[in-house]
C-alpha positions as CSV (number, residue, x, y, z in Angstrom):
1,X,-34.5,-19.7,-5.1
2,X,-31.2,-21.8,-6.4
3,X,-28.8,-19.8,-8.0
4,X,-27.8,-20.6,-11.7
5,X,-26.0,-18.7,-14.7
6,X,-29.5,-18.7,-15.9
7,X,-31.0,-17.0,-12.8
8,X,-28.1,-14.4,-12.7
9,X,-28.0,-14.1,-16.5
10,X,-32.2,-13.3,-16.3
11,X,-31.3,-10.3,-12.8
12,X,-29.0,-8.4,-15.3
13,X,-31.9,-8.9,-17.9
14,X,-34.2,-7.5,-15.1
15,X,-31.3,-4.6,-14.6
16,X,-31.9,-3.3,-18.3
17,X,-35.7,-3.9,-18.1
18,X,-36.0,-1.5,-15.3
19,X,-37.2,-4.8,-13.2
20,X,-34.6,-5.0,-10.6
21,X,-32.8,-2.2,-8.7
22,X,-28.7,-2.2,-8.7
23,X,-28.4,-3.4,-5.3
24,X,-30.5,-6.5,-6.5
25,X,-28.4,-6.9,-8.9
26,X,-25.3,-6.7,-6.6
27,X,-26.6,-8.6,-4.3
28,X,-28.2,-11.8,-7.2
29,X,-24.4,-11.4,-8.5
30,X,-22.4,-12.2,-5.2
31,X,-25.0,-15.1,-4.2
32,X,-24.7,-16.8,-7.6
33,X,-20.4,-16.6,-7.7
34,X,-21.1,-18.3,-4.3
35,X,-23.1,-21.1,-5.2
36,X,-20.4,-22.7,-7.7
37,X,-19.3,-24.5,-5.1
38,X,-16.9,-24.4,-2.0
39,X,-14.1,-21.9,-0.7
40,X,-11.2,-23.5,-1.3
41,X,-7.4,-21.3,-1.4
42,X,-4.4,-22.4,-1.2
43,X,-1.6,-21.9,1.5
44,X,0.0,-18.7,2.4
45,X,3.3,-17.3,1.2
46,X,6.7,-17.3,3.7
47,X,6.1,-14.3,6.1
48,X,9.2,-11.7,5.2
49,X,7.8,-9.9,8.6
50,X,10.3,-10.3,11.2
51,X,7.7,-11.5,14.0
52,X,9.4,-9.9,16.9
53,X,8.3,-10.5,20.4
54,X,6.3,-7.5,21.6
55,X,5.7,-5.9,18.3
56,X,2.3,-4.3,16.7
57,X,0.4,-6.7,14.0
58,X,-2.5,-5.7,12.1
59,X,-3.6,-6.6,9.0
60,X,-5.6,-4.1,6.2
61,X,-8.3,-4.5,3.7
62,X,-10.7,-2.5,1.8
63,X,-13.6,-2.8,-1.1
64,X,-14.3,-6.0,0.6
65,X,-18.0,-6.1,1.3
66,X,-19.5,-7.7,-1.8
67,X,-20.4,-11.6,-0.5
68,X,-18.8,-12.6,-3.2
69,X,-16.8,-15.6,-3.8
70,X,-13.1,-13.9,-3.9
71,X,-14.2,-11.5,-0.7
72,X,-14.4,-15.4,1.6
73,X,-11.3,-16.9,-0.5
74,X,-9.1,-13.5,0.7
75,X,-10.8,-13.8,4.4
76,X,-10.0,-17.9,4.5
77,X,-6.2,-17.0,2.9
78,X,-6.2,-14.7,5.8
79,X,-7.2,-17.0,8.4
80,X,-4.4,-19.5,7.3
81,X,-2.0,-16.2,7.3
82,X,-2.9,-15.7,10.5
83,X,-1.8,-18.9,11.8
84,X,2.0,-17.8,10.8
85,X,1.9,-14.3,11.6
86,X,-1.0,-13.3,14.3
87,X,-1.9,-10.3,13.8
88,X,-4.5,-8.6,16.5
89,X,-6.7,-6.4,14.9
90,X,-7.9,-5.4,11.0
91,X,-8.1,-1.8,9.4
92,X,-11.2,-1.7,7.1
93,X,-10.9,1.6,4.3
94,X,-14.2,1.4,3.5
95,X,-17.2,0.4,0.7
96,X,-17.7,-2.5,3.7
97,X,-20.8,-3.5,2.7
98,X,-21.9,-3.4,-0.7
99,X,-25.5,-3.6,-2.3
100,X,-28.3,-4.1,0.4
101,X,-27.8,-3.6,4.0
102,X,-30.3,-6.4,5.9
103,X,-28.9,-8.1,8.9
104,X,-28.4,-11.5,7.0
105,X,-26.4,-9.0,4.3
106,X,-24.2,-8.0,7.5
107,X,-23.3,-11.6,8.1
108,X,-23.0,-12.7,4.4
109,X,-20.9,-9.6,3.6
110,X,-18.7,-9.8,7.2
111,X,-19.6,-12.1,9.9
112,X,-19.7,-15.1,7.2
113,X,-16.2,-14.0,5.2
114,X,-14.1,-13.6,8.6
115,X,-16.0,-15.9,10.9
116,X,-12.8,-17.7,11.5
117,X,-11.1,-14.3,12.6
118,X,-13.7,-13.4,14.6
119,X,-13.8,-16.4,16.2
120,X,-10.3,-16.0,17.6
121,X,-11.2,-12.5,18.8
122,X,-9.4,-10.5,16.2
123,X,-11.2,-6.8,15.8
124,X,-11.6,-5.1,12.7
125,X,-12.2,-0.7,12.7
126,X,-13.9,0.5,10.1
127,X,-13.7,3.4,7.7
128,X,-17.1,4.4,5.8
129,X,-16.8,4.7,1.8
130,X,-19.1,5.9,-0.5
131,X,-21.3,2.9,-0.7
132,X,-21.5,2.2,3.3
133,X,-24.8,3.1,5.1
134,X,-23.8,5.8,7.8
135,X,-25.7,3.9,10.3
136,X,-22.5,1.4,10.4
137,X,-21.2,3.9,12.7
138,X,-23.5,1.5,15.0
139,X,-22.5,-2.1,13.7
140,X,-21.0,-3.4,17.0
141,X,-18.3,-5.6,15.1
142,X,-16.6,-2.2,13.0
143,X,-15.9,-1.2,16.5
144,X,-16.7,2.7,15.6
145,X,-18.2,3.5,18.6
146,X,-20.9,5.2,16.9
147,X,-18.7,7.5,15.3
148,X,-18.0,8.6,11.7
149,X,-14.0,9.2,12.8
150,X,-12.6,8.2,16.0
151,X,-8.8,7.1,16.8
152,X,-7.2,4.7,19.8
153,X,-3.7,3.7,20.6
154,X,-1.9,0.8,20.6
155,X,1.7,0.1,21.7
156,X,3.7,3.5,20.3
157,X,1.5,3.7,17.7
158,X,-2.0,5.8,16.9
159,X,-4.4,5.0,14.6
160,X,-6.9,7.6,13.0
161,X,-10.1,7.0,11.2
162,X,-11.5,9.4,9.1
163,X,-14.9,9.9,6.9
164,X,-14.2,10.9,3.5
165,X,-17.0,11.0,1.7
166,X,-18.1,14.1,4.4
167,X,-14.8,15.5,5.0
168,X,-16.6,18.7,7.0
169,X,-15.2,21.4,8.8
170,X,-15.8,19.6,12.1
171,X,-14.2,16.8,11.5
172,X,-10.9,18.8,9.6
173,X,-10.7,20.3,13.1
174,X,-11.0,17.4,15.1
175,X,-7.9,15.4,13.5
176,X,-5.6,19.0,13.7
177,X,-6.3,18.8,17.3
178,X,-6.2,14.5,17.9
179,X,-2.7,14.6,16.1
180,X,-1.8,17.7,17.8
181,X,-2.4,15.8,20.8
182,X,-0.6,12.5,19.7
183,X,2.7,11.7,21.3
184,X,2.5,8.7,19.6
185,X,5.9,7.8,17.4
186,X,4.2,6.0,14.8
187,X,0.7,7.6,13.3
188,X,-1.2,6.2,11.2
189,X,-4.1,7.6,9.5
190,X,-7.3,5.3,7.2
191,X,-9.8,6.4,5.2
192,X,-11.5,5.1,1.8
193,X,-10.3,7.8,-1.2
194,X,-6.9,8.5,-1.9
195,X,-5.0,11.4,-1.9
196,X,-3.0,9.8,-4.2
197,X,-3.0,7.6,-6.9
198,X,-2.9,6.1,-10.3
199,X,-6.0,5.1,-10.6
200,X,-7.6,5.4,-14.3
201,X,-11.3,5.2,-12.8
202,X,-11.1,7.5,-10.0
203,X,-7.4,8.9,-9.3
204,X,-6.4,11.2,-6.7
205,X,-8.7,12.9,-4.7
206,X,-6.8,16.1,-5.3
207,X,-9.9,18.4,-3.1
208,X,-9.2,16.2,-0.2
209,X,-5.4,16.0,-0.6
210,X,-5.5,20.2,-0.5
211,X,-7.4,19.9,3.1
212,X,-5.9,17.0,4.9
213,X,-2.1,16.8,3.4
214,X,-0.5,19.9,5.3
215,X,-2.5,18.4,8.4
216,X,-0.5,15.2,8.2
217,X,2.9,16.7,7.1
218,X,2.3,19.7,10.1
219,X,1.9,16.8,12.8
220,X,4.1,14.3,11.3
221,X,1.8,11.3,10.2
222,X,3.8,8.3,8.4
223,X,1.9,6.6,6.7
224,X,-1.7,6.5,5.2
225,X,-4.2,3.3,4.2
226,X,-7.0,4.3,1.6
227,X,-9.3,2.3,-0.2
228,X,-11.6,3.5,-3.0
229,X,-9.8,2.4,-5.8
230,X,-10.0,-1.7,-6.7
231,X,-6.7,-2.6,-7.1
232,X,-3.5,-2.6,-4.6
233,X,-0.9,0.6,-5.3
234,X,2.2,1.6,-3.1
235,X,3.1,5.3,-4.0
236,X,7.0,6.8,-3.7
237,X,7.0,8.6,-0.3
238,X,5.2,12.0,-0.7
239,X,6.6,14.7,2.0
240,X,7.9,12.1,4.1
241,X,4.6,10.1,4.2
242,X,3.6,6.7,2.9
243,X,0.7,6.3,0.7
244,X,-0.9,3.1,0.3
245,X,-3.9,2.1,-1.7
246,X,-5.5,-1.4,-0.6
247,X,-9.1,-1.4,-2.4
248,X,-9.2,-4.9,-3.7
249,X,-9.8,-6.9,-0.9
250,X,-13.4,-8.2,-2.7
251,X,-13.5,-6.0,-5.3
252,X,-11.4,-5.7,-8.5
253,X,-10.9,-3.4,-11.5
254,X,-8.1,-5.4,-13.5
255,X,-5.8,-3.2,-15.7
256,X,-6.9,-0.2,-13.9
257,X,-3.3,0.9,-13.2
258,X,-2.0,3.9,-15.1
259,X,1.9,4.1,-14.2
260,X,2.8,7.2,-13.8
261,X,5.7,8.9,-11.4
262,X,4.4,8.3,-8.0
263,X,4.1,4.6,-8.5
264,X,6.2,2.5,-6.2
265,X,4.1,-0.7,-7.0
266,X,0.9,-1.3,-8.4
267,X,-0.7,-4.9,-8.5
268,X,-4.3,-4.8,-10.2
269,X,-4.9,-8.5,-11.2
270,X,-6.3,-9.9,-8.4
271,X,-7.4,-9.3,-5.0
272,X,-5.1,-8.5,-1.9
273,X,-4.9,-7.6,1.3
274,X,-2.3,-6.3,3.7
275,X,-0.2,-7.4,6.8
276,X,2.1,-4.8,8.8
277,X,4.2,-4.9,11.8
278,X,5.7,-2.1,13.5
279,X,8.9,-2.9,15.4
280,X,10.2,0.2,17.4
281,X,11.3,2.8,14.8
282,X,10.3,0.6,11.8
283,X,7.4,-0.4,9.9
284,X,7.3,-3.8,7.8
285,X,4.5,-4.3,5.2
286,X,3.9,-7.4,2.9
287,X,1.2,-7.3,0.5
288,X,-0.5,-11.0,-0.3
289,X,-2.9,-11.9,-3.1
290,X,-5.8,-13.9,-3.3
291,X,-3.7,-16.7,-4.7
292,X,-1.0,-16.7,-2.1
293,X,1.6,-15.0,-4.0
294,X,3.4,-11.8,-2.2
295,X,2.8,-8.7,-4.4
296,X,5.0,-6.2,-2.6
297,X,6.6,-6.2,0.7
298,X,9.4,-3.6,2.7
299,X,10.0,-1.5,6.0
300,X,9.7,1.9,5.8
301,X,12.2,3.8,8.9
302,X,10.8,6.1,10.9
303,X,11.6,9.9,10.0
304,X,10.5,11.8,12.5
């Protein structure tokens, strides 16, 4: 079926009728933003990452999974942002595929978006969000391992993926022992909701914060990725640890920000996503929109 305002305008009639489900609805949505014609973005901003020989480069986004037309104009920006700064592997926070969960949505929501990253052999790790199927623990390209948390190393850093929307007993005493473990300088822990954040929709998640936080200050992690939110926040360093909030990688809530004291930068007016370098004892971030413009960038020392 060709996709037109008048199709898409007649699925959200069918959503109040009771005719289609929401994931129908998701789903007529991203296909009809994607029929009004072709991905075109613009050029990426100067990299302000110093590109040192040797050094760790990864890239982060989250909320991505929708198919929709801004989700392939951030994954072709970060192709051609690649080019200048290569970074080897993606962090994913989570809500990675939206609405149904066929095979062809797998490669319209992923394999499609990032088929130019893929290509070159770039891997992403996933988290799982809220909206994520738990059989994505399987999905050969999240590189999970069929596991809903797992960790790996890479140069002197660690990277640790959590789940949580089941943040179980189990799993609280599996990442006390992996960071226990760690001798890695640099550690970095992902997962979709935020301990922290300004967030007028969802805010903090202040349950999970009460759980995980002494866990991470105890062990000395440095910084933590979350997702969940739809919009791009940097939070003032809270016991030593960085808080970032990338969740508007596909999706966006616009004006969702409510400034409060924690807030170190907040961008919420289009979508983003996240490059990073660690060089020794210091991490550099820069944080790009959908447009090309840089929205926040820095280097955090190491402190411990």
């Amino acid at each position: 079926m060709k996709l037109t305002r008048g199709t898409f305008l007649a699925g959200v009639l069918g959503e109040f009728t009771g005719a289609l489900d929401h994931t129908a609805l998701f789903d007529l949505w991203s296909n009809w933003s994607l029929a009004q014609g072709p991905i075109v973005v613009g050029e990426p901003p100067a990299i302000e990452l110093p590109l040192q020989d040797k050094s760790l480069r990864f890239a982060v986004i989250g909320d991505n999974g929708t198919g929709a037309r801004p989700q392939y104009e951030v994954g072709s920006l970060m192709a051609k942002t690649r080019a200048k700064f290569p970074f080897e592997f993606v962090l994913m926070m989570g809500d990675n595929i939206y609405g149904r969960k066929s095979k062809s949505a797998f490669k319209r929501k992923f394999e499609d978006p990032y088929k130019t990253l893929l290509e070159d052999g770039v891997k992403f790790y996933a988290s799982l969000g809220n909206h994520d199927d738990p059989n994505e623990i399987y999905y050969q390209p999240f590189h999970m391992g069929g596991k809903r948390y797992y960790n790996w190393k890479s140069g002197n850093a660690e990277f640790f993926a959590l789940d949580s929307t089941y943040m179980n007993p189990a799993q609280l005493t599996w990442i006390e022992e992996k960071l226990r473990e760690s001798s890695a300088a640099w550690k970095f822990c992902f997962f979709h909701h935020a301990l922290y954040s300004d967030g007028r929709f969802h805010g903090p998640d202040l349950d999970l914060r009460a759980r995980l936080e002494p866990i991470f200050v105890k062990y000395g992690v440095a910084v933590v990725f979350n997702g969940h939110e739809h919009f791009y926040e940097r939070l003032q360093p809270q016991k030593e640890i960085h808080y970032f909030v990338v969740g508007n990688s596909g999706q966006l809530r616009r004006g969702n920000i409510r400034p409060g004291p924690n807030l170190a930068k907040g961008f919420d007016t289009d979508q983003a996503f996240l490059i990073a370098e660690v060089v020794g004892k210091e991490f550099y971030f820069q944080t790009i929109s959908r447009s090309g413009n840089t929205v926040d960038s820095g280097m955090i020392p190491l402190h411990r």
